[in-house]
Structure formats: C-alpha cells, structure tokens
N, C-alpha and C positions, 0 to 999 in steps of 0.2 A: 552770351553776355560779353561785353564789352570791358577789355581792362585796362586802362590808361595809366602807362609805365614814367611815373615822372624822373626817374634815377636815368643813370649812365650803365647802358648795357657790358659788363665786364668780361661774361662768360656766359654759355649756353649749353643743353645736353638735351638728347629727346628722349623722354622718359617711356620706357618699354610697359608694358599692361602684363604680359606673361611674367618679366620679371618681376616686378609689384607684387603680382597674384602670389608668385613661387614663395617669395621670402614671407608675405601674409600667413603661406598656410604651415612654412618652417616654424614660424613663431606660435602658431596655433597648437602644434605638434609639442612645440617645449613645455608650452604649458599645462597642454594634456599629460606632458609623462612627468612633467612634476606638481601635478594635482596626483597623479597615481602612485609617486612613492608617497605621499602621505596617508595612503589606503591603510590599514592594518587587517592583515591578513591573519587566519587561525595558525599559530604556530606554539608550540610548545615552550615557547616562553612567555606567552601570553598571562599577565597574573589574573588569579581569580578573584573578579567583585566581590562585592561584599554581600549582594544579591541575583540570583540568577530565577530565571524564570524557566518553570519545566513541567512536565505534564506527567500522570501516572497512572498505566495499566496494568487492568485487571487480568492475570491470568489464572484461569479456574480449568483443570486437567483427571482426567480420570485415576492418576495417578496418585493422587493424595487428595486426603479430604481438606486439605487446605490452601489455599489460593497465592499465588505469588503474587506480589504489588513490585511492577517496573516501574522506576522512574527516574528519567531524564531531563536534566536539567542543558539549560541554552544560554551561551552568552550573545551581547547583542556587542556586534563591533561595528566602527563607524557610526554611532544614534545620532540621528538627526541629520543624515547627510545623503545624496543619490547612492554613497557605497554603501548602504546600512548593510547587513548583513545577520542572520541566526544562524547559530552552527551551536552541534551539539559538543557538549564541554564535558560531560559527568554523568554515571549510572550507578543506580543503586537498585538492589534485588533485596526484596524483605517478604517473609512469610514465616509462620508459627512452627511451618515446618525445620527441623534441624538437621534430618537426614543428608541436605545437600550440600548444606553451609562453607564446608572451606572450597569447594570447588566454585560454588555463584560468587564465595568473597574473592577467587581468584580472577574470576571472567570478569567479574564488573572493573575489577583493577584496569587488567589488560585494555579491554572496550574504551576503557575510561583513557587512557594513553593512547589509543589510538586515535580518541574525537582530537585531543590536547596536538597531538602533531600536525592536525590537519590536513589538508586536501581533498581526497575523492578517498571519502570515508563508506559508501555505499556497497563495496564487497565486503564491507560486513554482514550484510544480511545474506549474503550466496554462501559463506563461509559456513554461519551457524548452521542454515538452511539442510547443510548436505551432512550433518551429524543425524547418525542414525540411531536408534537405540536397539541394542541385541535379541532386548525383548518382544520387539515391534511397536508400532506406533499406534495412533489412536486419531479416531476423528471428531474436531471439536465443533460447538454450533455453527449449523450453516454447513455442514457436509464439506468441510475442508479438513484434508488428512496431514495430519502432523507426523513426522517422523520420529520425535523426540522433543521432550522435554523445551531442550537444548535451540531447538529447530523455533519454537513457539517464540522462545524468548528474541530470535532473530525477526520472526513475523511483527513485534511490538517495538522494534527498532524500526523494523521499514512503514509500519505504520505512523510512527512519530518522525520518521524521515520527508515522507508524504506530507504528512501536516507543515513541517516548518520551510518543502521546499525546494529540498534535495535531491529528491524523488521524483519525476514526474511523470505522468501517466501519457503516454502516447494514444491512448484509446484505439479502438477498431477504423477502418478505413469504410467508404459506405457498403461496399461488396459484402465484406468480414457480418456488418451488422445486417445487410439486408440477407443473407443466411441464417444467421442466430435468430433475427426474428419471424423468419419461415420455419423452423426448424420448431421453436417455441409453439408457433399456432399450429401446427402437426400436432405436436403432445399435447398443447391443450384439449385440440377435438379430440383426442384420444381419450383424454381422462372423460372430459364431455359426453361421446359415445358410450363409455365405461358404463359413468353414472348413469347415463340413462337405461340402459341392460341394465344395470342392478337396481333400478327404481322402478321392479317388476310388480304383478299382485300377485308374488307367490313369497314364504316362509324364509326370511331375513338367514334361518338355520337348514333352509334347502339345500341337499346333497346335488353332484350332479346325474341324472338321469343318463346311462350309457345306451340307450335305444335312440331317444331323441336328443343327448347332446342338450341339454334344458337344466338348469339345479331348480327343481320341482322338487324333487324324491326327498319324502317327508314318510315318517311312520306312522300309520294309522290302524287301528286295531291290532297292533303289534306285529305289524307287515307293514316293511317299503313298499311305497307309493307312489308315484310320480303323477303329480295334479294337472302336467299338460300331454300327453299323449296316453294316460293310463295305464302303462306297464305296471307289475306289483310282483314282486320275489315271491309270493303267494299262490300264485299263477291265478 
C-alpha cells in the first residue's frame, strides 16, 4: 500500500521487529505478574466467610459400636475468575462416642491450622497414615487394612483431598495395567475351575477321599464311603 507523505520530512529511524517484539512481550510479562499479585492465595490470614461448603465422612470401625462423622469444610478463593481455587479451611470430628474426645478435639484443632496456613497440605495424610495403634489394626470394607483409628481419619482426608483436587491420581502406565489385568483373568479362571470341581454330582457335605483324592466320602450305613472309586473304612 501506497502512502503519500504531504508534510516536510524532519526526522527518520528504522524501526527493528525484535525490538518491537521484546518490549511487546516485557509488557505482557508486567501485566501477567500484576494480575498474579491480585491472586489470593490460602494463608492464615485469610478471614472465614460467612459460608463454606464441605463434605462429610462416614467412618464405621470395629472399634466401637459407633461411627465417626468427618467433616470438612472448603473455602473458595478467587470465585469467578481463571485463579478460582478450593482448599480445605476447617475439620470437624463428631460421634456418640466420648472415649476419644479431647484428643479428636485436639487433632481437628491442629488439622485445622494447618489447612488455615496453607500450601502443600497433603503430608497430612502420610503423617496420620503411619500412626499405629498398640493394639493392632483392623481391616475395613473392601479388604483395606487400617493401622489405627487415627490412620482412617487420614484415609478421609486424602479422600476429600482427591475430591476437591489436591490429590491426583497418576494411575498405572499400560504395562502396570496389562499385568493386573493378566494376573486378574489367572484368578478368575481359577475361581472358574474352582466352581466347576465343586459343581460335582457328589454331597455338598463330601469328606475328602484319601485313596482317590475325590471329597466323595460320605457315611452310609454308619461307615464312610467314598461314591467315586468305593473305598469304605468298613472294608
């Protein structure tokens, strides 16, 4: 395009593209890092709404006939903006039981000052985890072994950790799962074969027969018997 200069040429300069570019992306950069000092980050000056949103688990343990209710509450920083952010703020431990009382009102204190100061809040749950209890542990639904009490109340941290985000699961890589899922169809054929051996036409209450290796051996006329190769204690 054509541009027809009617003035009186005073002065001239050739305008560089790198430097243009450089100063473009300096200016870019100031304004990115002062859109991020107006982040608000979790720190323990952070006042508490007047509302918070939180979730609450059920923990049911061999250890007492009554159940703990966790619950944790999240505040939401940044709402409404690419920083949003949930981070946990506040825990509370309730159950009928009173045996534990000043020590859960102790931990949820602590827990609780810990969410409040913020940052990488997630060796909390390595911390509870590795409490042990003297007496031994117990294993709850789902054939996962709990070490303590103490250890559970950490598992319902890192499960509400997971939920809001904290947490993230790396999953298996395809090798890890093309194992587990070999390893899986072994034990199933297994159970498979199982049931079919035991889905024989001999007595649900069949001993097993030590000649043939068969659980036949059933009493009949008041002498063992064995219905697949006929041995009888009887002779």
């Amino acid at each position: 395009m054509t541009i027809k200069i009617g003035k009186k040429i005073t002065g001239y300069s050739v305008a560089k593209l790198e430097e243009e570019a450089a100063a473009e992306e300096i200016k870019q950069h100031e304004l990115a890092a002062k859109a991020e000092s107006n982040v608000i980050q979790m720190h323990e000056k952070v006042e508490r709404p007047e509302m918070l949103v939180g979730s609450t688990y059920k923990v049911k343990t061999p250890l007492s006939e009554h159940s703990l209710y966790v619950t944790i509450n999240d505040i939401i920083l940044n709402p409404g903006t690419e920083h949003e952010l949930r981070r946990p703020f506040e825990i509370f431990i309730n159950s009928k039981n009173m045996d534990h009382f000043q020590w859960i009102v102790a931990l949820t204190r602590i827990i609780s000052a810990v969410f409040r100061k913020g940052g990488d809040v997630t060796f909390l749950v390595d911390e509870l985890r590795s409490v042990f209890d003297p007496r031994g542990g117990y294993f709850k639904k789902g054939g996962k072994f709990m070490p303590s009490l103490v250890a559970e109340i950490g598992d319902a941290i890192e499960s509400h950790l997971r939920m809001i985000g904290l947490i993230k699961d790396d999953g298996l890589d395809s090798h890890q799962q093309k194992l587990i899922d070999e390893k899986r169809k072994q034990f199933d054929d297994s159970v498979k074969s199982a049931e079919e051996e035991s889905a024989s036409e001999f007595p649900d209450g069949a001993q097993l027969c030590l000649k043939c290796n068969t659980k036949a051996m059933i009493k009949m006329d008041g002498c063992m018997t064995c219905l697949n190769c006929g041995d009888s204690k009887c002779g």
